[in-house]
C-alpha positions, 0 to 999 in steps of 0.5 A: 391457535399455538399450535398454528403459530409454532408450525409457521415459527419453526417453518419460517425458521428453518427455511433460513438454514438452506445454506450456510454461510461463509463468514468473512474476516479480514481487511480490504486489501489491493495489490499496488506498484509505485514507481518513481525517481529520487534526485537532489535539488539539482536534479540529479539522481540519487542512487542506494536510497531505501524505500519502505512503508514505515509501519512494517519494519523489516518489510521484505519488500523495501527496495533501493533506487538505481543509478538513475535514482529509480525505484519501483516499490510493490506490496499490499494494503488498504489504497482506496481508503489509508493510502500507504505513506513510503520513507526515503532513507540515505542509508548509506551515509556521506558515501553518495552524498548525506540526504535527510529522510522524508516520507511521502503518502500516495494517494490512489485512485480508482484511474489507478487501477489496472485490474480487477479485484478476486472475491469479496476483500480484493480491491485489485491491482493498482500503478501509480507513476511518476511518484518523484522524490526530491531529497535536500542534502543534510545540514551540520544541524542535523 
């Protein structure tokens, strides 16, 4: 009967090792483009403002709004579930106006998306615009 037993155990246990197994490591991750303008309270468009994710430092990616105030922020990351936050930063003092920073989290959702996602850790690609920012001009206090 031992016998019979070990025959089935080892049968059954190789019978799991036909194919091997990818193991997968990594985060979830989409592709995603944000696109918007930055004026002041009037409304008018505020050019040379920095835009970044704050978490990433010297982030390649961080761009500066046009004349028109416009910017089109890409990178990557984890949208469905830790929207990704941008700062808005006068970086260049009193000389286009003085504003104060602000950041701005950006909400996706799956009508967001505009393409489909490769393998396993891929969400795809994601657009969200319209994301305005309005930067109020900074006071003596600050």
């Amino acid at each position: 009967m031992n016998k019979l037993w070990m025959l089935l155990l080892s049968l059954l246990g190789f019978a799991g090792c036909d194919e091997p197994q990818e193991d997968m490591y990594g985060t979830p991750y989409a592709e995603y483009t944000v696109k918007g303008r930055v004026t002041d309270a009037a409304g008018t468009p505020i050019a040379g403002i920095e835009v970044r994710r704050p978490s990433w430092g010297s982030d390649p990616s961080a761009v500066r709004t046009d004349t028109r105030g416009a910017y089109t922020f890409e990178a990557d990351g984890n949208v469905l579930y830790m929207p990704p936050v941008l700062t808005f930063t006068d970086t260049d003092g009193p000389a286009g106006g003085d504003f104060a920073g602000k950041e701005v989290e950006v909400a996706f959702a799956e009508s967001d998306r505009t393409g489909p996602g490769e393998g396993n850790w891929m969400y795809g690609r994601f657009e969200r615009s319209g994301v305005d920012v309005v930067l109020a001009e900074k006071t003596g206090e600050e």
